[in-house]
N, C-alpha and C positions, 0 to 999 in steps of 0.2 A: 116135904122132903124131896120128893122125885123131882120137884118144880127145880126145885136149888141144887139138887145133883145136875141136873140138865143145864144151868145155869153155867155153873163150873168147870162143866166137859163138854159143852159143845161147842163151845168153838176149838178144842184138842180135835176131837173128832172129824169138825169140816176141812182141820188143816193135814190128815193126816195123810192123805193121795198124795198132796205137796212134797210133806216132809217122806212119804216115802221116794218120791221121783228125785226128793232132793240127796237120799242117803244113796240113792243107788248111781245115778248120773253124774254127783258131783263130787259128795265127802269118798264113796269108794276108789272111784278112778284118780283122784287128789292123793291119794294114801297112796295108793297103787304107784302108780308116779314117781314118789318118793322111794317107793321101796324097790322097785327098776331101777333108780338113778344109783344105789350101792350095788348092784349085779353087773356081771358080764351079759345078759341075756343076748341071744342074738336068731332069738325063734326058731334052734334048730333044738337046743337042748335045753334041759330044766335050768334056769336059772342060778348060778354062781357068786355066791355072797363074795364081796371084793372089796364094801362098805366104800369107803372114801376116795378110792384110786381114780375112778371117772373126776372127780373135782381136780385130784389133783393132775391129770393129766390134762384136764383143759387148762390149768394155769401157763403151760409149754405148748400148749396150741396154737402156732400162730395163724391159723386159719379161721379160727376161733375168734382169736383175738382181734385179727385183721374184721371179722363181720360184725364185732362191737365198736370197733373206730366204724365202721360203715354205716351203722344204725347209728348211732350217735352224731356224727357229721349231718343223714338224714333230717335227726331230729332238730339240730341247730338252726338248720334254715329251712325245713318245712313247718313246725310249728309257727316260729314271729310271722313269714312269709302267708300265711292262712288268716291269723288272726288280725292282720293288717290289712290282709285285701278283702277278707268279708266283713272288717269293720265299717271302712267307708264304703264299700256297697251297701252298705245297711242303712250310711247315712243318705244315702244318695236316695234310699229306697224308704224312706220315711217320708219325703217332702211330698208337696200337697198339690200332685201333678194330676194331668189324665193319662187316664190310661194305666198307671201306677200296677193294679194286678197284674195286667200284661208282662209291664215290665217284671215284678217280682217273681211271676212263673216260668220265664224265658232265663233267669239266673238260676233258677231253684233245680231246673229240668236235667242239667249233667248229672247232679248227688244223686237222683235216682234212675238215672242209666245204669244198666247191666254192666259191670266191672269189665269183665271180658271183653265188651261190644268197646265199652271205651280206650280202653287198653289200645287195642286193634285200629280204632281213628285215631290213636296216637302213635302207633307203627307206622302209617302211613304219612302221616305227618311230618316224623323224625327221618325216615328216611336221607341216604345222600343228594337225591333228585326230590325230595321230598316239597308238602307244601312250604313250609316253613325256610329251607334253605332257599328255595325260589324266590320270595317276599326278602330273602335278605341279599340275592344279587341283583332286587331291581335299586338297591343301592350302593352297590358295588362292593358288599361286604359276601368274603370268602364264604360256605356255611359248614361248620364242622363237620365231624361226623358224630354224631350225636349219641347212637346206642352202640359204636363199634370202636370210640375210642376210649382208654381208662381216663381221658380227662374231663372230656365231657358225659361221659354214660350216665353218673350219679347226679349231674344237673339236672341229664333230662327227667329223670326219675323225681326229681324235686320240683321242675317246670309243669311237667303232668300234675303233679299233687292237688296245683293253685286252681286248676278245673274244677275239679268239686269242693268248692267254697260252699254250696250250696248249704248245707246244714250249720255250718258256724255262722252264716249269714242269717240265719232265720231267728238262730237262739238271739244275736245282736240285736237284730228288727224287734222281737218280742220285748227287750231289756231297753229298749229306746223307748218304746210306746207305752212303758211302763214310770217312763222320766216327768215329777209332776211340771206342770208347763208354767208353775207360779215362780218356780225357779228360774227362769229362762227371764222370765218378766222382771225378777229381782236384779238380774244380772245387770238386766238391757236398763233399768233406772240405773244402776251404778256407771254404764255406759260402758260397758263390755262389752268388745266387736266378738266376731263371730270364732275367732282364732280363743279369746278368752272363755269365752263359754264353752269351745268344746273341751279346752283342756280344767276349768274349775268346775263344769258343770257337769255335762256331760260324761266324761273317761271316769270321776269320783264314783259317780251314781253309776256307773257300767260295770263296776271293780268285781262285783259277785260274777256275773255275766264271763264278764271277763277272764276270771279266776276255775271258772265250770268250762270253759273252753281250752285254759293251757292243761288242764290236768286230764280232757279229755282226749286234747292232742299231744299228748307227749304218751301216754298209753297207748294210743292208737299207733304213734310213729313207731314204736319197737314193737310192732304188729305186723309188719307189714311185708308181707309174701308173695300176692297178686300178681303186682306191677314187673318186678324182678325177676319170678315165677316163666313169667309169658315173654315179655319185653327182651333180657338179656342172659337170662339163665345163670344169674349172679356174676356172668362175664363184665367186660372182656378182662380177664384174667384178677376175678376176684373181686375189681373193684365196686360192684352191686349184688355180694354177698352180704344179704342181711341175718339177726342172727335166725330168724326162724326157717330162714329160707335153706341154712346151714344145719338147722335139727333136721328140716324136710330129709336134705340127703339122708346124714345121717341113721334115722328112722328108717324110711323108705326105699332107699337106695342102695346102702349097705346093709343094712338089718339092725345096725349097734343099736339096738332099743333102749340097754341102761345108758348108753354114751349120751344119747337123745335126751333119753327122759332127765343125765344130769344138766343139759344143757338148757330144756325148759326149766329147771328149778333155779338157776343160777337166772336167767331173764326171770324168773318171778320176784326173785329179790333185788334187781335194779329196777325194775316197775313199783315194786315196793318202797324203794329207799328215796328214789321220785318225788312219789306222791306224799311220804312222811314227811319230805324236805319243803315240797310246796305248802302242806297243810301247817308247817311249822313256821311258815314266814308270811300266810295270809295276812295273818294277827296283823302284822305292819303295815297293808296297803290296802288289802279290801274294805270297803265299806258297806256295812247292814245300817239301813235304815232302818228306828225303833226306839222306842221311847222305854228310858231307861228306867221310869219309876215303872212301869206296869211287871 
């Protein structure tokens, strides 16, 4: 009997340091969160039950409103723009070269640069006498001003992004090497050039790949604080307000804690309704390889 009790509670018992770091760091401050976003709180005084007014005042936010067109826009063209440029570096980076580590660790090396450190090489970069506008008057192209004007600021913010491909490129290389090679040889007897195979062969068989990379970059893109944070202070005039960069003040800057805290819950349910929306249309394009009688 003690064997079979043992049996039954031990693994409660080895989970139980877990589930306590998990009640305390995660389900509490998740609750907590929620229960801010109905208060006035503003860390001077106890807390003022107000329930729903934080929601509905950010509905008349247009500052608010303006940093979800901003993250949204972000996410338009820095997701496809990622997953396209560490696609074909993946392909580039499978083929049967020397040297090939080299190269794979010379692509891989920005994704894990210090954010900050790279941020900052890209200050200098964007700059107006910058490297980058230099390389474009040696062909007699004007070069904007990159992080101090509202039309190009959020460019550059999406130009920086395609830097660290580094990690969607790896998952890619991983999902290629994983492609059986009798496929490629079925192809090439039907007489499938290279253009056919990567789109029946290859893109089919990547779909899972493929599929773990938009849902992890479109979470990540209404994440993103860092770059905007350091880079342009959500300037010039708003237009690289993103929304967390907007709880940031919010929170930190003003004190509104519940105004914050409604502001994180409302980004949980656009990250939410996302990833319901992607997982509800896999069904149609992803493919699992697997044999269906097993």
């Amino acid at each position: 009997m003690r064997r079979t009790f043992w049996q039954q509670w031990s693994g409660i018992l080895f989970a139980v340091p877990w589930l306590i770091q998990f009640v305390l760091f995660i389900v509490v401050p998740f609750a907590a969160s929620f229960w801010l976003s109905l208060t006035d709180y503003r860390f001077r005084d106890f807390p003022n039950m107000i329930w729903f007014e934080n929601y509905v005042d950010l509905a008349s936010d247009e500052v608010f409103l303006k940093s979800i067109f901003n993250t949204l826009y972000y996410t338009v063209f820095h997701v496809p723009g990622v997953m396209v440029i560490a696609f074909f570096i993946a392909i580039l980076l499978n083929q049967k070269v020397n040297g090939m580590p080299l190269f794979r660790t010379l692509f891989y090396l920005p994704s894990i640069t210090a954010g900050v450190a790279t941020i900052m090489l890209w200050l200098v970069i964007l700059q107006p006498n910058g490297i980058l506008n230099q390389a474009l008057g040696l062909f007699g192209l004007p070069g904007p001003r990159w992080l101090t004007s509202t039309q190009w600021a959020m460019p550059s913010l999406i130009l920086m992004s395609f830097w660290t491909v580094g990690t969607t490129m790896i998952l890619y290389l991983a999902g290629l090497q994983g492609i059986p090679q009798h496929l490629y040889e079925a192809a090439s007897i039907d007489g499938a050039g290279h253009i056919r195979k990567l789109w029946h062969v290859t893109v089919p068989m990547m779909t899972p790949t493929i599929f773990l990379t938009l849902v992890l970059g479109i979470i990540g893109s209404w994440q993103v604080f860092t770059q905007a944070l350091i880079l342009t202070g959500g300037g010039p005039a708003n237009a690289t307000l993103f929304v967390l960069l907007y709880l940031y003040r919010k929170a930190f800057l003003i004190f509104q804690m519940g105004y914050a805290s409604a502001i994180a819950w409302v980004l949980f349910v656009i990250i939410l309704i996302f990833t319901f929306i992607q997982f509800g249309i896999a069904r149609r394009w992803v493919y699992y390889e697997y044999d269906e009688s097993s």
